[in-house]
C-alpha positions as CSV (number, residue, x, y, z in Angstrom):
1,X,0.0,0.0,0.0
2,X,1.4,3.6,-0.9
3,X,2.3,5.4,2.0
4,X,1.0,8.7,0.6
5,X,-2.5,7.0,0.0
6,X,-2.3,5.6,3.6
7,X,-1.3,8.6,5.1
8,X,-4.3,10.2,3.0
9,X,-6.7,7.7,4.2
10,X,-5.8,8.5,7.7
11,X,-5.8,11.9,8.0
12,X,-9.2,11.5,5.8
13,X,-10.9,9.7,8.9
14,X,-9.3,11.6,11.8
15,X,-11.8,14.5,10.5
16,X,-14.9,12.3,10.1
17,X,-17.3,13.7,13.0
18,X,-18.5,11.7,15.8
19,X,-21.1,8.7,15.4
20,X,-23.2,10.7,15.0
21,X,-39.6,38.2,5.2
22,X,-42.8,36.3,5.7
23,X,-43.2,36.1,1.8
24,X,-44.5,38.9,-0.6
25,X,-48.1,38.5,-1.1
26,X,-47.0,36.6,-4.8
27,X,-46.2,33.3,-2.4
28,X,-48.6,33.4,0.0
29,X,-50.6,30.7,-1.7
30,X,-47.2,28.9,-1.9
31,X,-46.7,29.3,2.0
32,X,-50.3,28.0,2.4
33,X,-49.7,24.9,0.4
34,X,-46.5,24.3,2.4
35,X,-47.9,24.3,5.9
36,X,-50.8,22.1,4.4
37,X,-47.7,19.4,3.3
38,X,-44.3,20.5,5.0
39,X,-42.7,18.3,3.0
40,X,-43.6,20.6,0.2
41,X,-40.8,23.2,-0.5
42,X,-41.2,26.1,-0.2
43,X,-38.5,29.2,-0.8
44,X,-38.7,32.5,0.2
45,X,-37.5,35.5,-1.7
46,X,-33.5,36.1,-2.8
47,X,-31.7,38.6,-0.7
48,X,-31.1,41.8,-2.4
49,X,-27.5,42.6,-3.2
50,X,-25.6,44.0,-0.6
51,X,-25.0,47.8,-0.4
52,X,-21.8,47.8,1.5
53,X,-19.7,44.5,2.1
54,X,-16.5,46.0,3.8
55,X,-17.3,44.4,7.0
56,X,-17.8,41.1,5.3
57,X,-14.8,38.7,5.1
58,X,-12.8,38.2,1.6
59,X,-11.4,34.7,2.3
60,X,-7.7,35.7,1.5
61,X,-5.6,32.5,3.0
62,X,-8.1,32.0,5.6
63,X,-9.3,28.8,3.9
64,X,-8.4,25.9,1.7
65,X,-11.0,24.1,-0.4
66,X,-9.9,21.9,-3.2
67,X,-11.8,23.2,-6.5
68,X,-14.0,21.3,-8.5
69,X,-14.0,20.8,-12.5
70,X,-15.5,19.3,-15.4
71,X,-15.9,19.3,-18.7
72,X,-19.7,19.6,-20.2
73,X,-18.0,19.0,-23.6
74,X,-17.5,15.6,-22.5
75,X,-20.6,12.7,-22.2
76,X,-18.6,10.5,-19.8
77,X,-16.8,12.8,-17.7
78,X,-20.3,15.0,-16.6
79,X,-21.9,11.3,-15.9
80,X,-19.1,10.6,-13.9
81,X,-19.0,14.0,-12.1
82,X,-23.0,13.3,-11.5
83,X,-22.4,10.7,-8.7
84,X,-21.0,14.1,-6.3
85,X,-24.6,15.1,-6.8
86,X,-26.0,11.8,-5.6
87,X,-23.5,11.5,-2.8
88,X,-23.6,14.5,-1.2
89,X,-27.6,13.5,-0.6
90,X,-26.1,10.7,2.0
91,X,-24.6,12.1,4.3
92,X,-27.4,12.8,7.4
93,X,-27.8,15.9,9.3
94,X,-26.6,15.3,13.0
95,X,-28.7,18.5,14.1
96,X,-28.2,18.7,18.3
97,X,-30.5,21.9,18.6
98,X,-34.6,21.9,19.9
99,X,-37.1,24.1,18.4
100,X,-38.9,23.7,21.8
101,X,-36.1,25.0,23.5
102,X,-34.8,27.3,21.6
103,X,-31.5,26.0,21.1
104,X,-30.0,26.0,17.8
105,X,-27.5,23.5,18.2
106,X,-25.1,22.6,15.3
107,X,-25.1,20.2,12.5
108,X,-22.4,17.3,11.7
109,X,-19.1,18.5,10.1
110,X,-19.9,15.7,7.3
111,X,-23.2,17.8,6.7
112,X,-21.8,21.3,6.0
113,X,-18.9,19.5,3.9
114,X,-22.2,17.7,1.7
115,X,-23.8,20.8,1.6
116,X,-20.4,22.7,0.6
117,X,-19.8,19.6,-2.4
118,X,-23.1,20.3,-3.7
119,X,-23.0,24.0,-4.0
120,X,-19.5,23.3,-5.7
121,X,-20.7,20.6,-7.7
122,X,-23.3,22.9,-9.1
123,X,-20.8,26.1,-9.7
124,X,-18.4,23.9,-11.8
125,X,-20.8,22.2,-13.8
126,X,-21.5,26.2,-14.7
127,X,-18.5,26.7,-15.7
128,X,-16.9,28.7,-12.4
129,X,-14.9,28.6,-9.8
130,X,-16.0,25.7,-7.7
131,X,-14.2,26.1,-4.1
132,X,-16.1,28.0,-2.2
133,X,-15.3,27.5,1.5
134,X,-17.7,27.8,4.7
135,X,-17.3,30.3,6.9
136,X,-17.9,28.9,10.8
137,X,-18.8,32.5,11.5
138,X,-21.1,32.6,8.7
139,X,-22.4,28.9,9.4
140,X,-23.2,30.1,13.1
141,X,-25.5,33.0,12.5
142,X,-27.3,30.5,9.6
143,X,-28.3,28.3,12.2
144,X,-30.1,30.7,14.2
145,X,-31.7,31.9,11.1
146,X,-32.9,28.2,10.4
147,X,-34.1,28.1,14.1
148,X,-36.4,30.6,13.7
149,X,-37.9,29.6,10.5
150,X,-38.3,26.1,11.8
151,X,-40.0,27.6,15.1
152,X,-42.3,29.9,13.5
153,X,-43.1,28.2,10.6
154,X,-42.6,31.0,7.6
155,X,-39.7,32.8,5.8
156,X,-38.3,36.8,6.3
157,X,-35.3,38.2,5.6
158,X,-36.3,41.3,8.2
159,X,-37.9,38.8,11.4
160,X,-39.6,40.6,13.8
161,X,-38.2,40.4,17.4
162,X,-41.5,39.2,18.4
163,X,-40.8,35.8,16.7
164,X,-40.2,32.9,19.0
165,X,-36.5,31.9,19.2
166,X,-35.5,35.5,17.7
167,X,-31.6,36.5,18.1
168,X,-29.5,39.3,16.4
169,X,-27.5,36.8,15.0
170,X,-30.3,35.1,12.8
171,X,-31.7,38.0,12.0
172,X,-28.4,39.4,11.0
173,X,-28.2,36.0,8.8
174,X,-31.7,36.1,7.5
175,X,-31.1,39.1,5.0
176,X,-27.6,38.0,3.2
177,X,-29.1,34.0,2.9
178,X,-30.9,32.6,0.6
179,X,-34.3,30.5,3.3
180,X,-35.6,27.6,2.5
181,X,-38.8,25.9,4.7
182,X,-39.2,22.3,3.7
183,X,-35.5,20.9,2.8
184,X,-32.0,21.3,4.3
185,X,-28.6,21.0,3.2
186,X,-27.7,19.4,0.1
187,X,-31.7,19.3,-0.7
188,X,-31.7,22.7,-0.1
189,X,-29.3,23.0,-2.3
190,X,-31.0,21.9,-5.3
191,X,-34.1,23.9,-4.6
192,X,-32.0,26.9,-4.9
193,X,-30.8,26.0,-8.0
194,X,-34.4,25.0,-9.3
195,X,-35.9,28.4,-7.9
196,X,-39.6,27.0,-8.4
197,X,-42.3,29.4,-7.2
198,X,-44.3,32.0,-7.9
199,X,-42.5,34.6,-6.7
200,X,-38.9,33.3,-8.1
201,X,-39.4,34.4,-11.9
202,X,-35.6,36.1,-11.0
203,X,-34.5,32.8,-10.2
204,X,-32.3,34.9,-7.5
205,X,-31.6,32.3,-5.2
206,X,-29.5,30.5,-8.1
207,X,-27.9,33.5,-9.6
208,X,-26.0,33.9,-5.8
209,X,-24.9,30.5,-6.0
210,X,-23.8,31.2,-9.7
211,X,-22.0,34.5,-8.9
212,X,-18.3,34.4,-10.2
213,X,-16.7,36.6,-7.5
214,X,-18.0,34.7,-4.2
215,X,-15.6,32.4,-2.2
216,X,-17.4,31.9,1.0
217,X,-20.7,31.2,2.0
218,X,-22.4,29.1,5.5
219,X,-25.3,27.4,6.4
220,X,-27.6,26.6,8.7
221,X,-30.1,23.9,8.8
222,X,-33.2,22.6,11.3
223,X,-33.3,19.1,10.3
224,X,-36.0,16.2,11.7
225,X,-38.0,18.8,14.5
226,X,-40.8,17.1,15.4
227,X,-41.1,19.2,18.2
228,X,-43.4,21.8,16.3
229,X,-40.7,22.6,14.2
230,X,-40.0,22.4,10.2
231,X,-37.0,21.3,8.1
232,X,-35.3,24.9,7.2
233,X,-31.9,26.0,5.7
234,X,-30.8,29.3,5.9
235,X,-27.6,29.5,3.0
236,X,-25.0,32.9,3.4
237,X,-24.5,33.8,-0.1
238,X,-23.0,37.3,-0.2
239,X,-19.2,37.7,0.6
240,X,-17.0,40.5,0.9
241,X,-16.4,39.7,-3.1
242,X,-19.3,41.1,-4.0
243,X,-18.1,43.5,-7.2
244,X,-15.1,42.2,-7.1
245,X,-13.1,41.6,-10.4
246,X,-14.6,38.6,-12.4
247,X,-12.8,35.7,-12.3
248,X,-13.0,33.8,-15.7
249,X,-15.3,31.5,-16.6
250,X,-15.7,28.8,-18.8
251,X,-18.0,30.4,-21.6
252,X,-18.0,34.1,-20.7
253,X,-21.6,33.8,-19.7
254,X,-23.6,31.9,-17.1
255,X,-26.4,29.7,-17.9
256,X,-28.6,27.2,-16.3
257,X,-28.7,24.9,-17.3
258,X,-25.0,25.4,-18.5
259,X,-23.7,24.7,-22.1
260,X,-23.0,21.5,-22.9
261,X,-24.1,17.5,-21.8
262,X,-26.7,18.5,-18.3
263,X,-28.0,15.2,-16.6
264,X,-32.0,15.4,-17.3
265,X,-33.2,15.5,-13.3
266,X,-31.1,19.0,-12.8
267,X,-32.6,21.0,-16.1
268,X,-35.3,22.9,-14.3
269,X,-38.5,24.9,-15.2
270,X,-37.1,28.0,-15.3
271,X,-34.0,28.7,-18.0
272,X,-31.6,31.7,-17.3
273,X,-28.8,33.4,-18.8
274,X,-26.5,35.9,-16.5
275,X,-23.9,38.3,-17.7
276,X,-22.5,41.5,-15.6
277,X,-24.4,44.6,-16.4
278,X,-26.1,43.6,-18.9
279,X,-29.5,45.3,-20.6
280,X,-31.3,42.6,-21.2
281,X,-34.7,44.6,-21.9
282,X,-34.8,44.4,-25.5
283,X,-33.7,40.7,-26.1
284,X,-35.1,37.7,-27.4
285,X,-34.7,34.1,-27.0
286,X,-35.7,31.2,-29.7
287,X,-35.5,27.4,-28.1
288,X,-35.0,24.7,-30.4
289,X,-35.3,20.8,-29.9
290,X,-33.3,18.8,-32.2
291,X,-33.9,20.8,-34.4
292,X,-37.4,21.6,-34.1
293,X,-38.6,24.9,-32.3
294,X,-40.1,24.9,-29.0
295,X,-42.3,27.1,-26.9
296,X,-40.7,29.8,-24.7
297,X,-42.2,32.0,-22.4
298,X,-40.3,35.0,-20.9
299,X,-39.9,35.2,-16.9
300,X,-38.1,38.3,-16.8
301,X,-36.0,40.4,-19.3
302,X,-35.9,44.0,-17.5
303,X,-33.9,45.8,-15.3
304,X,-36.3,45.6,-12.1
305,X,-34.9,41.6,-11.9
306,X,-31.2,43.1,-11.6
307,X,-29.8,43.6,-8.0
308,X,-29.4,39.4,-7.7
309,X,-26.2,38.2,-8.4
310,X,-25.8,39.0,-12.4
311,X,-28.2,41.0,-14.7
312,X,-29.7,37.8,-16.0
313,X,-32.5,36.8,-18.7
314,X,-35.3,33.4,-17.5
315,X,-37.6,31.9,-19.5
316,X,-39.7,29.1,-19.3
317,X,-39.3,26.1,-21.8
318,X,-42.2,23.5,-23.3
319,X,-44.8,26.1,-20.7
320,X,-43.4,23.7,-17.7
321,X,-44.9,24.5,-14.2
322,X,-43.5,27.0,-12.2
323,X,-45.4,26.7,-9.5
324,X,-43.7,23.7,-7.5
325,X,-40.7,21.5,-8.3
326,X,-40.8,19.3,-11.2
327,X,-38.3,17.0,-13.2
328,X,-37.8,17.1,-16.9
329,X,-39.2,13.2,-18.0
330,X,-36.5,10.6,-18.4
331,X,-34.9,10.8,-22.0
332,X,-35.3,8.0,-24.2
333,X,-31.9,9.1,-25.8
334,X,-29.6,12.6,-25.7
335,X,-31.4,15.3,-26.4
336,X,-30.1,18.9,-27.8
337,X,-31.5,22.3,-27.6
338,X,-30.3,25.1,-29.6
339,X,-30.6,28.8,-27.7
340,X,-30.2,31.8,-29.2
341,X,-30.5,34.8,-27.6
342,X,-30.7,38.2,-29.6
343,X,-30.9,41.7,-29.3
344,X,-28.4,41.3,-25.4
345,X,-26.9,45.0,-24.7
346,X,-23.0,44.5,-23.3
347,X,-21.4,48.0,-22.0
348,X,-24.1,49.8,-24.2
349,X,-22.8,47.5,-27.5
350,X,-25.3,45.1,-28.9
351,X,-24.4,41.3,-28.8
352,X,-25.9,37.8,-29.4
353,X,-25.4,34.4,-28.0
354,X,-25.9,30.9,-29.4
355,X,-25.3,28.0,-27.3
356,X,-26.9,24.1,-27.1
357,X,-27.5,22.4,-24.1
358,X,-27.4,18.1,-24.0
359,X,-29.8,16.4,-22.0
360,X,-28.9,13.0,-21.2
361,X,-29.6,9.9,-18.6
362,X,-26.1,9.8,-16.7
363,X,-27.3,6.8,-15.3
364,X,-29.2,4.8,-17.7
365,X,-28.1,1.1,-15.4
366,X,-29.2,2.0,-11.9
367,X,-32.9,2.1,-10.8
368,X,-33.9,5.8,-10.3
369,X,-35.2,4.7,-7.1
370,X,-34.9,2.5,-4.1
371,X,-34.5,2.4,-0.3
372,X,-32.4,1.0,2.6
373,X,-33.3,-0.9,4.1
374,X,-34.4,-2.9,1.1
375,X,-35.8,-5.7,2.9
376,X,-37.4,-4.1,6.1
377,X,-38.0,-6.5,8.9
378,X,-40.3,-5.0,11.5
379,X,-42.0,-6.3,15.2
380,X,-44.6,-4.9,17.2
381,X,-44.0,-2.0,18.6
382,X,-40.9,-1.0,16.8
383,X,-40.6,2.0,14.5
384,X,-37.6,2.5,11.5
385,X,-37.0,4.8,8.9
386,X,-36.2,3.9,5.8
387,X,-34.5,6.4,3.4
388,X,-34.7,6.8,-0.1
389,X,-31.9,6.4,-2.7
390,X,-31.0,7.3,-6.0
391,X,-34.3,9.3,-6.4
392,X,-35.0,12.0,-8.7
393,X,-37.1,14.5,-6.6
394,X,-38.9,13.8,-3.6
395,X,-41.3,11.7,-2.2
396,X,-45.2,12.6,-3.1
397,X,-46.9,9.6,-2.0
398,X,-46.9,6.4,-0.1
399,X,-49.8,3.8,0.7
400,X,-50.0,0.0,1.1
401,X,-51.6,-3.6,0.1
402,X,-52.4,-5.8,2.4
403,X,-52.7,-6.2,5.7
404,X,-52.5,-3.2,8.3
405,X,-49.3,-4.4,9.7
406,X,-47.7,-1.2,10.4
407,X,-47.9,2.5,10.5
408,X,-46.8,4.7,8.2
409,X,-45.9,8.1,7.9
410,X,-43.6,10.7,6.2
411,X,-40.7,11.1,8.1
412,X,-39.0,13.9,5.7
413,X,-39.1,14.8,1.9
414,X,-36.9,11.6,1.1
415,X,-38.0,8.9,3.8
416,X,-40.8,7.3,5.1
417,X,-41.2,6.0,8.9
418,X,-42.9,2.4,9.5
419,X,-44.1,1.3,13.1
420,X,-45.2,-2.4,13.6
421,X,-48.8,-2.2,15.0
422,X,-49.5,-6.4,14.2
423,X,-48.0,-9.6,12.9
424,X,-48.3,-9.6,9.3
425,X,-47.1,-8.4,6.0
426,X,-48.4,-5.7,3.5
427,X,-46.6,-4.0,0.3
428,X,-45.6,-0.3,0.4
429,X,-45.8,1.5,-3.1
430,X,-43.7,5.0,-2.8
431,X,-44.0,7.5,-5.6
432,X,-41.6,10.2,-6.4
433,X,-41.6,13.8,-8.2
434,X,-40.5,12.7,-11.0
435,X,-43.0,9.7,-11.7
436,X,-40.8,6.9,-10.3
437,X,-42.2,4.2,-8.2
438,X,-40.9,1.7,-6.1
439,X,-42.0,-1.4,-3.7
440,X,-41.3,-2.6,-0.5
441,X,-42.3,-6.0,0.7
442,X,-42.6,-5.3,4.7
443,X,-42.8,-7.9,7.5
444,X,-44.2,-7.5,10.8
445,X,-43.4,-10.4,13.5
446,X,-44.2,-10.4,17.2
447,X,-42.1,-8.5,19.5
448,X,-38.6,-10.3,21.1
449,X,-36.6,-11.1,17.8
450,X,-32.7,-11.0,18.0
451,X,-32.1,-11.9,14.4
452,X,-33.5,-9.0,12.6
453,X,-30.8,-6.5,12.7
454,X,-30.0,-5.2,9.4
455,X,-26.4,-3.1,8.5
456,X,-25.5,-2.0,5.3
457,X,-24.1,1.1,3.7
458,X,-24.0,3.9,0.9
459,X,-21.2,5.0,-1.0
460,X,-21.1,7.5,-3.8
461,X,-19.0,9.9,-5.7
462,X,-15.9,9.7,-7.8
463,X,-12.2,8.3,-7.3
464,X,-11.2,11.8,-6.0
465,X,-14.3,12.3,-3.7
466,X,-15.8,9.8,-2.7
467,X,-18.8,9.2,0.0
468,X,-19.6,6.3,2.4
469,X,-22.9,6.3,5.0
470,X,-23.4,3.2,6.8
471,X,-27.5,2.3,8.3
472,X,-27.3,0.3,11.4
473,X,-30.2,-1.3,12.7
474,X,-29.9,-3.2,15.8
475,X,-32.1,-6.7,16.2
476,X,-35.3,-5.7,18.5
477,X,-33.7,-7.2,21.9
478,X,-30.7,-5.0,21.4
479,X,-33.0,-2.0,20.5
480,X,-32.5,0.8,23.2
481,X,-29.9,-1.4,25.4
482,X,-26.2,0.3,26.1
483,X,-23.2,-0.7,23.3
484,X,-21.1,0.4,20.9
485,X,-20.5,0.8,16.8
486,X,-17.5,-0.2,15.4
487,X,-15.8,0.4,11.7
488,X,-13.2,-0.9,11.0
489,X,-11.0,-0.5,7.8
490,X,-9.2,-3.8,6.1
491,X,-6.5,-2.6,3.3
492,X,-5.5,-5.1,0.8
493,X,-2.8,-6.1,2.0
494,X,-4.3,-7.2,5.4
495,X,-3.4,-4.6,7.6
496,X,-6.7,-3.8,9.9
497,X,-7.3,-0.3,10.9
498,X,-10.2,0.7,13.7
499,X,-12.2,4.0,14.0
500,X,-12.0,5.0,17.9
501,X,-13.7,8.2,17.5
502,X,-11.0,10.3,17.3
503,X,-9.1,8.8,14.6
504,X,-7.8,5.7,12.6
505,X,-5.4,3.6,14.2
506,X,-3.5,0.4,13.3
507,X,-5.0,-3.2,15.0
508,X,-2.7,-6.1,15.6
509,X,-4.8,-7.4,18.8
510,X,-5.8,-6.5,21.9
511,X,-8.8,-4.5,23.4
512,X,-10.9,-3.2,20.2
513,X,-11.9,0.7,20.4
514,X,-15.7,1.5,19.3
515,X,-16.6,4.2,17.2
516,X,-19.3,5.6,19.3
517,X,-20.8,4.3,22.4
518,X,-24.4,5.2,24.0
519,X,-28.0,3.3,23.5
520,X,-28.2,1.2,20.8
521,X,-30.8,2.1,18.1
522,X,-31.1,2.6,14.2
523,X,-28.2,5.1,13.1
524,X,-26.8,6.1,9.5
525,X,-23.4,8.1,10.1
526,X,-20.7,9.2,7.8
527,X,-17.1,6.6,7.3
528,X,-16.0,9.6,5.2
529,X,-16.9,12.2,2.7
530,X,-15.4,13.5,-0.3
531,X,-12.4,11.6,0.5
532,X,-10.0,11.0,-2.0
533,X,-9.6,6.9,-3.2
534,X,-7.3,7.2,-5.6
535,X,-4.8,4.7,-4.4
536,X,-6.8,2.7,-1.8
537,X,-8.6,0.2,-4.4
538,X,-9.8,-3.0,-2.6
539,X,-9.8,-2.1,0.8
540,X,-12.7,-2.8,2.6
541,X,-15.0,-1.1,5.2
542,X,-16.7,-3.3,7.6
543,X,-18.9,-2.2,10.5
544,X,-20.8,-3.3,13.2
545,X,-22.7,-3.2,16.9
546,X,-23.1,-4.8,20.2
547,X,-23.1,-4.8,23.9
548,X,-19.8,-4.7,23.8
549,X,-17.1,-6.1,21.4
550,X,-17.0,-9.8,22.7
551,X,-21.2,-9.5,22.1
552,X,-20.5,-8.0,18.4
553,X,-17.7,-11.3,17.5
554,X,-19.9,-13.9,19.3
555,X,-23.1,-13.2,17.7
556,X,-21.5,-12.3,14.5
557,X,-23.0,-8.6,14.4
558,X,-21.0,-6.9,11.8
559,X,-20.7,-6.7,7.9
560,X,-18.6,-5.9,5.2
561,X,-20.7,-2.5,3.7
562,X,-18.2,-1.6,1.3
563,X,-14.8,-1.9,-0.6
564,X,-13.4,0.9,-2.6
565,X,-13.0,0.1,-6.4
């Protein structure tokens, strides 16, 4: 085994975190629908841009992100660099705050570093500089934004004082972030980047997260509050870069969705086109589909959508739904569309732009939607969640055939929570946004079983950052008893290395360190995120549970989730 690739692996996994505006009048009918389904998202309106950013930092030397990049030019490459969009969807929360206290707690390192991937992820497939860091300082003030939301149920960049769980600090946070009521994190992410809604025809949450100049950002998230709470995120978009000098970008512009090969689940609704300063007021756009034209309906073309990011042109393709999020129907084979835009204004000079935008399946082989656990095994009495994988949007319904073995309910916009209520077995059907079913065959036996534990994991990404999340569900004896999770690593050429918490160390025998000890119940946590492979081909990640060790080795509690290709 290289030494530098061992060495990488290990200082990989010393980081990996412990076991872990109410809305203008144009959305109230959007806020309405949300609080009617909260798993509905819903966004509030973009932050204006900011009038004076010297006391924001610049993020000279004060942080070091590696910098993502891809070609759009290139099929295989962009299908590739698709899997960092699937992975950082993994990683779970870790939120230690209570909306019924007040206390906005924190969420897991492996969370902000998802949420950070995805943002990047999204900036390079644009064409820009994709290493934008977060900013702890930032991060903090996010999360008391995303407390209030979550307490009070609706959006603001300007939150009264009279709001329950109200600080400086979040209000401070509310009116340079982009608010989201319904997803967190990585979710959150994408929603920005959709901008559905009626009252984001500026599409200004994505135009922040597509501006050139910015280098840091933070976030804050209220994640599974079923204390009276709801899922929020509350993302810092505007730096101390604001009107700064451009860096360059790929193709001069910005568009989303970008130029080139675009995986069909991220082309949205709305279309836009951003370029500094531009006039935009007299131009045109024509949409063509292989060829043949297409519909287009203008969003926005005039200066009064400036003050977001870039000047920037939307339009609506095919008269898609703006409304709510939806996802562009699976292509049967790539798909091209021409756009020309005409009649632009650049530094009072006119100019035109022609560019064509693939649309392809990046994964064609693996089913756009499943869940883990795959097999569920419940008892009486016992409740697990069961999170969905490889989707394409999230969940819009759920029911059963069968017998009325269990309960079940939405546990957040990608999972579903199932409590055995009687000895039986019944089929669940779960329906996503995008038209994508799946089944689950679900078993209920009486209460007192120590042979249905279940652990298995998820891994994602690419050679140079790649993701791992193992689900651990402890049989029904062991189910809220004290013990311990274990992972251990097993390089190819036999060496053993444990996870005590802290770190990765080298086994040859001897007392075995847990990962995390406390009560025993079902738990996905993070091995690792974006961590670089490259080098570390065939060795495998095993991990388990028990009492203690001696209970884990006798009873044969542990499994091999995963080996690095």
């Amino acid at each position: 085994m290289p030494e530098r690739a061992l060495m990488a692996l290990i200082r990989a996994f010393v980081i990996v975190c412990s076991l872990c505006l109410i809305v203008a009048s144009r959305a109230v009918a959007d806020e309405a629908a949300h609080l009617a389904n909260p798993i509905q998202l819903l966004l509030g309106d973009p932050p204006r841009a900011p009038t004076d950013v010297s006391g924001l930092p610049k993020g000279e030397g004060r942080f070091a992100a590696s910098g993502l990049t891809v070609s759009t030019s290139d099929r295989a490459a962009v299908a590739r660099f698709y899997r960092l969009y699937k992975a950082a969807n993994l990683v779970p929360s870790d939120w230690s705050g209570s909306v019924a206290g007040c206390q906005a707690g924190s969420i897991g390192a492996d969370y902000r570093e998802a949420t950070r991937q995805q943002i990047n992820f999204f900036r390079a497939l644009a064409g820009l500089p994709a290493a934008v860091s977060m900013d702890s300082g930032f991060s903090a003030d996010d999360q008391q934004a995303a407390l209030m939301f979550s307490a009070n149920g609706q959006l603001s960049h300007f939150p009264p004082s009279s709001w329950r769980c109200y600080t400086a600090n979040g209000y401070e946070a509310a009116g340079k972030s982009n608010l989201a009521l319904g997803n967190t994190g990585p979710d959150a992410v994408k929603g920005y980047m959709d901008d559905d809604g009626t009252n984001n025809a500026i599409v200004g949450h994505r135009r922040w997260l597509l501006y050139p100049q910015t280098q840091l950002m933070g976030t804050g998230d209220v994640t599974d509050a079923p204390n009276g709470g709801y899922n929020t995120n509350a993302l810092w978009v505007q730096d101390g870069n604001f009107g700064g000098v451009r860096p360059a970008v790929r193709d001069d512009f910005v568009a989303w969705p970008p130029q080139g090969h675009v995986p069909y689940d991220l082309v949205p609704a709305r279309w836009s086109f951003s370029y500094p300063d531009a006039d935009f007021s007299a131009a045109t756009v024509t949409v063509t589909r292989d060829g043949q034209p297409v519909s287009v309906r203008f969003e926005i073309n005039a200066s009064d959508a400036n003050g977001y990011g870039e000047n920037a042109l939307v339009w609506v393709v095919d008269n898609r739904d703006t409304s709510a999020a939806t996802v562009l129907p699976k292509p049967l084979s790539d798909t091209s569309y021409r756009v020309v835009i005409n009649g632009a204004r650049i530094g009072g000079q006119p100019r035109n732009f022609d560019y064509t935008v693939i649309v392809f399946d990046p994964d064609p082989a693996v089913p756009p939607m499943s869940f883990l656990p795959a097999q569920p095994n419940l008892t009486v009495g016992r409740s697990i969640t069961l999170t969905m994988s490889g989707n394409s949007g999230s969940i819009v319904s759920a029911g059963w055939s069968g017998s009325r073995a269990f309960d079940l309910q939405f546990a957040s916009a990608t999972s579903i929570k199932l409590t055995g209520i009687a000895p039986g077995s019944a089929t669940v059907t779960v329906t996503d946004a995008g038209g994508n079913s799946a089944l689950l065959l679900v078993t209920v036996s009486a209460p007192g079983s120590g042979a249905d534990w279940q652990i298995g994991g998820r891994g994602d990404g690419t050679a140079e950052a790649m993701t791992l999340v193992a689900d651990v569900l402890p049989a029904s004896l062991d189910d809220s008893r004290a013990g311990a999770y274990f992972v251990a690593a097993q390089l190819p050429d036999g060496s053993l290395y444990l996870n005590n918490g802290q770190g990765w160390v080298s086994f040859t025998g001897g007392a075995i360190p847990s990962r995390m000890t406390g009560t025993l119940t079902q738990r996905s946590f993070p091995v690792f995120v974006g961590l670089d492979t490259r080098g570390l081909s065939g060795t495998q990640i095993l991990v388990g549970y028990g009492t203690d060790a001696n209970d884990m080795l006798n009873n044969g509690k542990y499994r091999a989730i995963y080996t690095i290709p």
